[in-house]
Structures are given as C-alpha cells and as structure tokens.
N, CA, C and O atoms as a GROMACS GRO file, in nm:
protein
  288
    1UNK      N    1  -1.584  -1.333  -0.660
    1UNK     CA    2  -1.531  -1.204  -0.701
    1UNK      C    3  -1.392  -1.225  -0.759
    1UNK      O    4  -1.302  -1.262  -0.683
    2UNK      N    5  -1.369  -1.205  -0.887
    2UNK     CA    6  -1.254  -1.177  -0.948
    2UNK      C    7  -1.201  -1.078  -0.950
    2UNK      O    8  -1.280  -0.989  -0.980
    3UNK      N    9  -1.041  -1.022  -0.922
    3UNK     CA   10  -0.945  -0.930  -0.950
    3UNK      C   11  -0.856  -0.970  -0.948
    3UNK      O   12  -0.811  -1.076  -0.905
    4UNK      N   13  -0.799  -0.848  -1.016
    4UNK     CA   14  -0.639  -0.907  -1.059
    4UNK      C   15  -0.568  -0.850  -0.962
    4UNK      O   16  -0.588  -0.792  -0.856
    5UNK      N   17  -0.441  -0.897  -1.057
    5UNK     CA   18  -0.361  -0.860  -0.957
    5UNK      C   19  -0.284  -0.761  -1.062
    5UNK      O   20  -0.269  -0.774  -1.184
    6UNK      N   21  -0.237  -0.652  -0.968
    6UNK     CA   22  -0.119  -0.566  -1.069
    6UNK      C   23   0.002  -0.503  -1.010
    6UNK      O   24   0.004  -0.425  -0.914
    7UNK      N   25   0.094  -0.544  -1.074
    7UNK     CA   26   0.250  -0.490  -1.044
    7UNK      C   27   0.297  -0.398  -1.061
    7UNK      O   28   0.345  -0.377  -1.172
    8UNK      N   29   0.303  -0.313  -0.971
    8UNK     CA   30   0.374  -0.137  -0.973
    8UNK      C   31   0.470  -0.132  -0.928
    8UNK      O   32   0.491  -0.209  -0.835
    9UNK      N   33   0.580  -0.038  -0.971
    9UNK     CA   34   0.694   0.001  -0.935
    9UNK      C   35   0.699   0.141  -0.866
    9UNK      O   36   0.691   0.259  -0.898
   10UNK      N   37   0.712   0.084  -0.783
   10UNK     CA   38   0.797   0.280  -0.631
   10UNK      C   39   0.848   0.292  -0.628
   10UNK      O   40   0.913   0.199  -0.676
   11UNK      N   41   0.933   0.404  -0.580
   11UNK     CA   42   1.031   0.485  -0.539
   11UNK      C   43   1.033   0.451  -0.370
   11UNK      O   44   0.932   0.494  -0.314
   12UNK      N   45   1.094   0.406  -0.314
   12UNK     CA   46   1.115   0.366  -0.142
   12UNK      C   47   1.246   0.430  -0.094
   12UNK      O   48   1.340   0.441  -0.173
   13UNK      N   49   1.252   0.457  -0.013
   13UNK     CA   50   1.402   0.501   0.047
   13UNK      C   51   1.496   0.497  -0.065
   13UNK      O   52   1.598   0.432  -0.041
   14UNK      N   53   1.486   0.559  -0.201
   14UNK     CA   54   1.583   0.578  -0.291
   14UNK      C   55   1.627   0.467  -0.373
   14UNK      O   56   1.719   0.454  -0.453
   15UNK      N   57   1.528   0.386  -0.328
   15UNK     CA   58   1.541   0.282  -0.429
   15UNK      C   59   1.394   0.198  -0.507
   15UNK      O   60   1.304   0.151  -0.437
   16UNK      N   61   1.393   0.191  -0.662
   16UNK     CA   62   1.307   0.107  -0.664
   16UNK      C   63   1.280  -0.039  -0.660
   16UNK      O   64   1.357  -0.133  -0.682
   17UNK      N   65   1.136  -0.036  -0.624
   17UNK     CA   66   1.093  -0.183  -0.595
   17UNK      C   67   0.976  -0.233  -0.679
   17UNK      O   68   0.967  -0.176  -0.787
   18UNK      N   69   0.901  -0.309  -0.661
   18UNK     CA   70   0.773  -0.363  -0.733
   18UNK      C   71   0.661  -0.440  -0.638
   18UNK      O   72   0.691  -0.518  -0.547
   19UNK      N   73   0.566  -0.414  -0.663
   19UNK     CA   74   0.466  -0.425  -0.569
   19UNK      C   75   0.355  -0.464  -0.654
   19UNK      O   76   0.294  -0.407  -0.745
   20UNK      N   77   0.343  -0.612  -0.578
   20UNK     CA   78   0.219  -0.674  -0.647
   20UNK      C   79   0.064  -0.690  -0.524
   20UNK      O   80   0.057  -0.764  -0.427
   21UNK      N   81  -0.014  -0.617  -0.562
   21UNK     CA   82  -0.157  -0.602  -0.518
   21UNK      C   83  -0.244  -0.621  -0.591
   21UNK      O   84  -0.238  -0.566  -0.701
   22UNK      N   85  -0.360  -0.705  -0.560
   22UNK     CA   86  -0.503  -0.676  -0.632
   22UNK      C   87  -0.548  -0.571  -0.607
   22UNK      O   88  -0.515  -0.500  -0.512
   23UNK      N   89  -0.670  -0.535  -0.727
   23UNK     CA   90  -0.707  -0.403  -0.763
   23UNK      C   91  -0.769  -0.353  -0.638
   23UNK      O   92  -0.722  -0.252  -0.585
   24UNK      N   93  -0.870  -0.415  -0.588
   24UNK     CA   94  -0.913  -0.318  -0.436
   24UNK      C   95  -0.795  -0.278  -0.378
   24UNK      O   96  -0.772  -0.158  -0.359
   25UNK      N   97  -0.700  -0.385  -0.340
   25UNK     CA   98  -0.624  -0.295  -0.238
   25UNK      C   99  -0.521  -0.198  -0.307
   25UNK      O  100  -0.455  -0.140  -0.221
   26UNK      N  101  -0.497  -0.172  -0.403
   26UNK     CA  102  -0.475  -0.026  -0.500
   26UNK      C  103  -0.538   0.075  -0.439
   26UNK      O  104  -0.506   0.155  -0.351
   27UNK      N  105  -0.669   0.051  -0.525
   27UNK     CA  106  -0.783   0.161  -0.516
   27UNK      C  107  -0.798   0.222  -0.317
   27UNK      O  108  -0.804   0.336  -0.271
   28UNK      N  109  -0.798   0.108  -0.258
   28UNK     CA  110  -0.832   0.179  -0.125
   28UNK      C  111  -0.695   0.222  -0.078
   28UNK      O  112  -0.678   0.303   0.014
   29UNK      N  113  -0.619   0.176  -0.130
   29UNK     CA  114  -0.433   0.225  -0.094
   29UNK      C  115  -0.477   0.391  -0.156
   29UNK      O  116  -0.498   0.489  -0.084
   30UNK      N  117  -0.483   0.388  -0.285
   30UNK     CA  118  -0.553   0.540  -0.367
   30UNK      C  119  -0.603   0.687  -0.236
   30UNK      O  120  -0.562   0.794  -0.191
   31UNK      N  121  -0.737   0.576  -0.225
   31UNK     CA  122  -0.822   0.661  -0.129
   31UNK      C  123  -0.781   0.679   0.037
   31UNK      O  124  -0.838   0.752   0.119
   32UNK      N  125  -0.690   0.607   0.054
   32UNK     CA  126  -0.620   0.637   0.216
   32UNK      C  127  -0.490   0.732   0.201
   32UNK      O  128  -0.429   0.783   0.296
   33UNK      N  129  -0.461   0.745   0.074
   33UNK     CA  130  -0.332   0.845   0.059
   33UNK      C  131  -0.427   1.002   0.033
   33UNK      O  132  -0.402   1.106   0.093
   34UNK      N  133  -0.502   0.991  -0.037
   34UNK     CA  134  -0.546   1.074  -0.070
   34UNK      C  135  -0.635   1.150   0.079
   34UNK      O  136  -0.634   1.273   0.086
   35UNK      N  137  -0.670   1.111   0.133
   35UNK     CA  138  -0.738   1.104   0.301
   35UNK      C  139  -0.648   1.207   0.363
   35UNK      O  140  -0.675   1.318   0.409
   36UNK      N  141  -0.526   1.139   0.350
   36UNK     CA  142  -0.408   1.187   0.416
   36UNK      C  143  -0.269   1.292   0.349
   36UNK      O  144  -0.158   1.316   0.397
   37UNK      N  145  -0.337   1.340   0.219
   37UNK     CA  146  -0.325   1.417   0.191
   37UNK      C  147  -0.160   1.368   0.108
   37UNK      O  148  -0.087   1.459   0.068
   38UNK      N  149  -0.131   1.268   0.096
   38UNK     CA  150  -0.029   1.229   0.042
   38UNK      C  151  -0.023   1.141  -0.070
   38UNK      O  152  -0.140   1.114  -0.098
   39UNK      N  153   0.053   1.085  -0.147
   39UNK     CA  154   0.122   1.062  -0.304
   39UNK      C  155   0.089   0.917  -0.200
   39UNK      O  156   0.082   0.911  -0.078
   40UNK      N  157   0.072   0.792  -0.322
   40UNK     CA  158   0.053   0.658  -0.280
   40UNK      C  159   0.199   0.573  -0.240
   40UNK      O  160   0.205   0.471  -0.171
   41UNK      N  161   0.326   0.654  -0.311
   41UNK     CA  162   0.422   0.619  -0.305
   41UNK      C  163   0.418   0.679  -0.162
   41UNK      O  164   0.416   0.580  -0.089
   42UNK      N  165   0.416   0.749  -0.113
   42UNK     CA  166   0.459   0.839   0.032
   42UNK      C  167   0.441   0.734   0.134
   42UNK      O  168   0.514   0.688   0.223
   43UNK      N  169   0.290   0.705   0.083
   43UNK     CA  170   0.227   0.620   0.171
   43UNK      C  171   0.286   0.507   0.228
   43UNK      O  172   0.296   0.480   0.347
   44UNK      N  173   0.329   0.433   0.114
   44UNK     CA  174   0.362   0.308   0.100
   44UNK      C  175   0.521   0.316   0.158
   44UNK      O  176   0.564   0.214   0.211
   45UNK      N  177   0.620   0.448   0.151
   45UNK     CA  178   0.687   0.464   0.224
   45UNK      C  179   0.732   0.463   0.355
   45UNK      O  180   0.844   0.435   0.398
   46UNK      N  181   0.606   0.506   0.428
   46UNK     CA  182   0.569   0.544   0.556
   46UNK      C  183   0.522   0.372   0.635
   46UNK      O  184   0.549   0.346   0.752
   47UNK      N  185   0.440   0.260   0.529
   47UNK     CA  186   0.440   0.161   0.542
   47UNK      C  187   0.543   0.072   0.586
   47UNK      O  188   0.551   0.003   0.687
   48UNK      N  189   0.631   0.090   0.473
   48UNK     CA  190   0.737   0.010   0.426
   48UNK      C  191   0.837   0.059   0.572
   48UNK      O  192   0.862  -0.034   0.647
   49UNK      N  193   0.881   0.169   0.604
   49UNK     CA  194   0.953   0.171   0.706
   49UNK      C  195   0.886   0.143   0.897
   49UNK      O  196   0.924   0.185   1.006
   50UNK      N  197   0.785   0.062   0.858
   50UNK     CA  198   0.676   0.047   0.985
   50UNK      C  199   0.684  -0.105   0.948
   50UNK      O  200   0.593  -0.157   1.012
   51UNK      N  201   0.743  -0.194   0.882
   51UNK     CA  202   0.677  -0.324   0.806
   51UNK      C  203   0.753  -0.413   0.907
   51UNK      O  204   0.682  -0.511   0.931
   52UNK      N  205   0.886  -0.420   0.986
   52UNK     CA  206   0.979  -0.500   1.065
   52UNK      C  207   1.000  -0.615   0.958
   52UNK      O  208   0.933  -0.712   0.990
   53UNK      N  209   1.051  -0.629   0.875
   53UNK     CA  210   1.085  -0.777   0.826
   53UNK      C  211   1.001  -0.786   0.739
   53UNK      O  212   1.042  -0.807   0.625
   54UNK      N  213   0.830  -0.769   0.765
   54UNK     CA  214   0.733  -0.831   0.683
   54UNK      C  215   0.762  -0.788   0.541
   54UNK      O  216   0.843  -0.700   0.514
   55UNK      N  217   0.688  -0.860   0.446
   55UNK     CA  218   0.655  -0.886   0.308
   55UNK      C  219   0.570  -0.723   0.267
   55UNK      O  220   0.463  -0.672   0.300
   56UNK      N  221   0.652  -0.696   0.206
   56UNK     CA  222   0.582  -0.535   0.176
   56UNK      C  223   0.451  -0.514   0.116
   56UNK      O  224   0.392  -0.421   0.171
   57UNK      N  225   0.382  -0.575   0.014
   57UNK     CA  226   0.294  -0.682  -0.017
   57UNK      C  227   0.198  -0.675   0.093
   57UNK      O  228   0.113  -0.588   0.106
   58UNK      N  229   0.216  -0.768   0.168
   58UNK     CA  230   0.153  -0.831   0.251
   58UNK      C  231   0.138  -0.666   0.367
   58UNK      O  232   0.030  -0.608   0.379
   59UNK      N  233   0.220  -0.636   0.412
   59UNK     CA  234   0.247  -0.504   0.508
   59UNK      C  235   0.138  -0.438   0.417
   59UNK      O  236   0.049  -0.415   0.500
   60UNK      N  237   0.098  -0.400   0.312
   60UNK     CA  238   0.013  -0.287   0.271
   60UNK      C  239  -0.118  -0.327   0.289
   60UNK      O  240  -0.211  -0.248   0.296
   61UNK      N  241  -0.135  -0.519   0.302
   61UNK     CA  242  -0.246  -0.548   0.287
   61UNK      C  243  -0.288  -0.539   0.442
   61UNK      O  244  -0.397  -0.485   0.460
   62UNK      N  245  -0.213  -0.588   0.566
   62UNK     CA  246  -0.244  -0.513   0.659
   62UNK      C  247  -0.304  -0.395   0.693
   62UNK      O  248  -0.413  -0.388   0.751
   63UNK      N  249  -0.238  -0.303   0.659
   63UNK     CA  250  -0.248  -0.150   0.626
   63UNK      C  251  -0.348  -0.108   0.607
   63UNK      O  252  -0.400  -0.022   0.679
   64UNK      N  253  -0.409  -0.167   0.487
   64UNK     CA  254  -0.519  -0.113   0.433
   64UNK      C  255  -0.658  -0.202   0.565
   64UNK      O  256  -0.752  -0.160   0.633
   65UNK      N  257  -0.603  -0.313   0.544
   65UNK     CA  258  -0.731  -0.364   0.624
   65UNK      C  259  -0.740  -0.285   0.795
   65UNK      O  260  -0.838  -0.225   0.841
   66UNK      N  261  -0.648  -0.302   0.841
   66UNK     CA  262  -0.630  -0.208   0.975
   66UNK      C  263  -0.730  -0.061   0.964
   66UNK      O  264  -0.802  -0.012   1.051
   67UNK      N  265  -0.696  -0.002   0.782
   67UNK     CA  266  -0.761   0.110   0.829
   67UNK      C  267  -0.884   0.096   0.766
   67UNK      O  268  -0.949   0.186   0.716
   68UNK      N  269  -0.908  -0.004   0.770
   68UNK     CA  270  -1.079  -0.025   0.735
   68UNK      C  271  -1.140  -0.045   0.846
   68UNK      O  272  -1.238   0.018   0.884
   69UNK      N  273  -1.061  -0.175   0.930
   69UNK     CA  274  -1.144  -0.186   1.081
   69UNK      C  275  -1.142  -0.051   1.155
   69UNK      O  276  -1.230  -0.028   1.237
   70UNK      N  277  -1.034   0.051   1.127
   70UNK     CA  278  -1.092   0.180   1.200
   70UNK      C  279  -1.177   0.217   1.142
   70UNK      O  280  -1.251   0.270   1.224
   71UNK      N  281  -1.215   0.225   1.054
   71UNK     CA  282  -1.356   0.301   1.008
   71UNK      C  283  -1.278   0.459   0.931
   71UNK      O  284  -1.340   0.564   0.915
   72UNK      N  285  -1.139   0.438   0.896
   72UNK     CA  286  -1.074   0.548   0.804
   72UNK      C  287  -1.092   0.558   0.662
   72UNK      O  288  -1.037   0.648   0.599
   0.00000   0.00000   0.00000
C-alpha cells in the first residue's frame, strides 16, 4: 500500500506549525474531528497540548490509532 505523505500548516496555541502525515491518517484525523463535532485544527490542538514532549507527528499518529482500538 502506497501513500503519501502531506504537509499542512495549523494554527496551535497562536502559533503556526507544519505537520507532516500520510493520507489515512489525515482522512481519519478528518473523520474523528468531525465525530466530535470540531475543526481538525481544534483537534490537533487538544492533541498537541496532551503530547508531553512527544513529536506532534507522531502524537496524532497515536491519537488516531488509540481511537481506532476504541472502536471511535
């Protein structure tokens, strides 16, 4: 399975950043904001201040997988 990878820029605590993810974890980043009734940036906000140190990146890819093993 091939995907890319793609680099987006957020808005985080008033500052921007850039965020590199492959396309699934976009798309299911997409569909877990949307779940929750919030903007992907929000999301990734709410991430980002839960991350302790970690690689923000990496923190979303957690994230997303965590809320897959729940079944969210």
């Amino acid at each position: 399975m091939t995907t890319g990878v793609t680099k987006r820029s957020v808005m985080i605590a008033g500052h921007r950043t850039s965020v590199s993810l492959e396309d699934p974890f976009w798309e299911a980043l997409r569909r877990i904001a949307a779940a929750r009734d919030l903007s992907v940036q929000a999301l990734i906000g709410t991430i980002d201040a839960g991350r302790d140190g970690q690689n923000l990146s990496s923190a979303i890819r957690v994230f997303v997988l965590a809320n897959a093993r729940a079944g969210s």
